[in-house]
N, C-alpha and C positions, 0 to 999 in steps of 0.2 A: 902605504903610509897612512896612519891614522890623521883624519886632519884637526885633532886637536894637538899633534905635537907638533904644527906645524905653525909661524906668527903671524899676526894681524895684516903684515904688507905681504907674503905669499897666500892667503886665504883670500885678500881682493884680486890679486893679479890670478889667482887662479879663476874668480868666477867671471873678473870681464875676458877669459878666453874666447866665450863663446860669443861676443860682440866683435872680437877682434878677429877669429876665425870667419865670420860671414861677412865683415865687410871685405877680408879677403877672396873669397870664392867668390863674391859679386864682383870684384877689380878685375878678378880672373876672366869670367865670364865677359864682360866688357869688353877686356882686352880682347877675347876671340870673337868677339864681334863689331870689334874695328870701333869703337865709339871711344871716343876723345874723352878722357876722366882721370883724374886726380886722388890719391887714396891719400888722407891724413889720418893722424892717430890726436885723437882728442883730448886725450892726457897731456896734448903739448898744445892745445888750443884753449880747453876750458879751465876755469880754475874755482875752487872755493876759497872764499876771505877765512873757512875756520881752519883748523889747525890737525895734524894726524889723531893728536891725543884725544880732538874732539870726536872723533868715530865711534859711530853706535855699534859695538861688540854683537849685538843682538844680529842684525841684519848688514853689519859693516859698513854702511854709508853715514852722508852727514846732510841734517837737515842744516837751510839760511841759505845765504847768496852767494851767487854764484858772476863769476863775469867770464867774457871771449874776448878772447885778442884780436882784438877788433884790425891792426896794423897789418899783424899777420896774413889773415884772412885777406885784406883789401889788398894787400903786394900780392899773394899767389893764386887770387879767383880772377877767371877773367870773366864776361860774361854768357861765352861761347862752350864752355868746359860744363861738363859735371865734376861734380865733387861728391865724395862718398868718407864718411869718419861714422866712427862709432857713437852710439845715444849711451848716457847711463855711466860714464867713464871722465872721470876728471883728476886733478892735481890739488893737493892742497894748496896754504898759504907756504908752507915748509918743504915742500918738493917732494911730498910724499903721493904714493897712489889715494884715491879714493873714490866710490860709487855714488852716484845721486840718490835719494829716496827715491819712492816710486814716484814713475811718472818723471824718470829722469830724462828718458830718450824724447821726450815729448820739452824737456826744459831744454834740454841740447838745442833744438830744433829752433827753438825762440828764443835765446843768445845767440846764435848765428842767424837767423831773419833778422833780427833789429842792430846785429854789427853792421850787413852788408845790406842794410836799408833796403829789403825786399820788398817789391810791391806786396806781395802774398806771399803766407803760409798755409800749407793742408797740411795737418795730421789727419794719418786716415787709422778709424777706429771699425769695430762693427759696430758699431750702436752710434746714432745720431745723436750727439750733445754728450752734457755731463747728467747722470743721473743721482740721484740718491742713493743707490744700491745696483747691483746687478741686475738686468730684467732680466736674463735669462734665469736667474736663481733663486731670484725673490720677487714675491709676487707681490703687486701694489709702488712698486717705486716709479718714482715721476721725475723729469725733465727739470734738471734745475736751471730755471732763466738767466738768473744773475750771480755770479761770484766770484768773490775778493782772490787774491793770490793766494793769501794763506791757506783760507781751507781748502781750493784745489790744489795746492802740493800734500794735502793728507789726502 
């Protein structure tokens, strides 16, 4: 199937497959090894305040705010469980699918730390900090110290 005849809500549901596929082989794995864990689906946790219509065609997600159901999350975590959901994967304001911009499994991460009031968050990256550019690809980029939300969600 070509996937230009295909519409805008099967073109997201197709590329967060692969979010949804390996949290399930990690649940898998888990499960054969005996460790106590929870698998949610974060299209039913995370949400965006904008709307289907607002979806960038270009790369299918939506930039702006996002929230976590914070109720949800505090009835079904205990603090003895792992929990395991997809990054990158949310709901509109209209109950439609949609993608976070980049750097969304990283937004995920820190809507659910500040629902369920974690002491600590690790994102683990290969590179120490946020840079300027790639240092593996460009030469000269530096460590940026300080920055707002905004421009680290570009």
């Amino acid at each position: 199937m070509d996937i230009e005849n295909i519409n805008l809500e099967q073109k997201i549901n197709t590329i967060s497959c692969g979010e949804k596929l390996s949290t399930m082989i990690l649940s898998k794995y888990l499960s054969e090894q005996k460790i106590d864990h929870t698998l949610l689906n974060a299209s039913e946790i995370i949400y965006s305040d904008s709307t289907f219509d607002q979806i960038n065609e270009h790369n299918y997600s939506i930039k702006g705010s996002f929230r976590c159901d914070e109720d949800y999350l505090k009835k079904n975590l205990c603090d003895e469980s792992v929990f395991i959901l997809q990054g990158y994967i949310a709901t509109t304001r209209d109950s439609m699918p949609c993608l976070l911009s980049r750097g969304g499994s990283d937004t995920t991460a820190s809507l659910i730390a500040a629902a369920i009031d974690a002491k600590r968050l690790e994102i683990w990256t290969d590179v120490n900090g946020v840079y300027s550019g790639n240092p593996r690809m460009i030469r000269g980029t530096k460590v940026i110290n300080y920055i707002g939300y905004d421009l680290c969600q570009e």
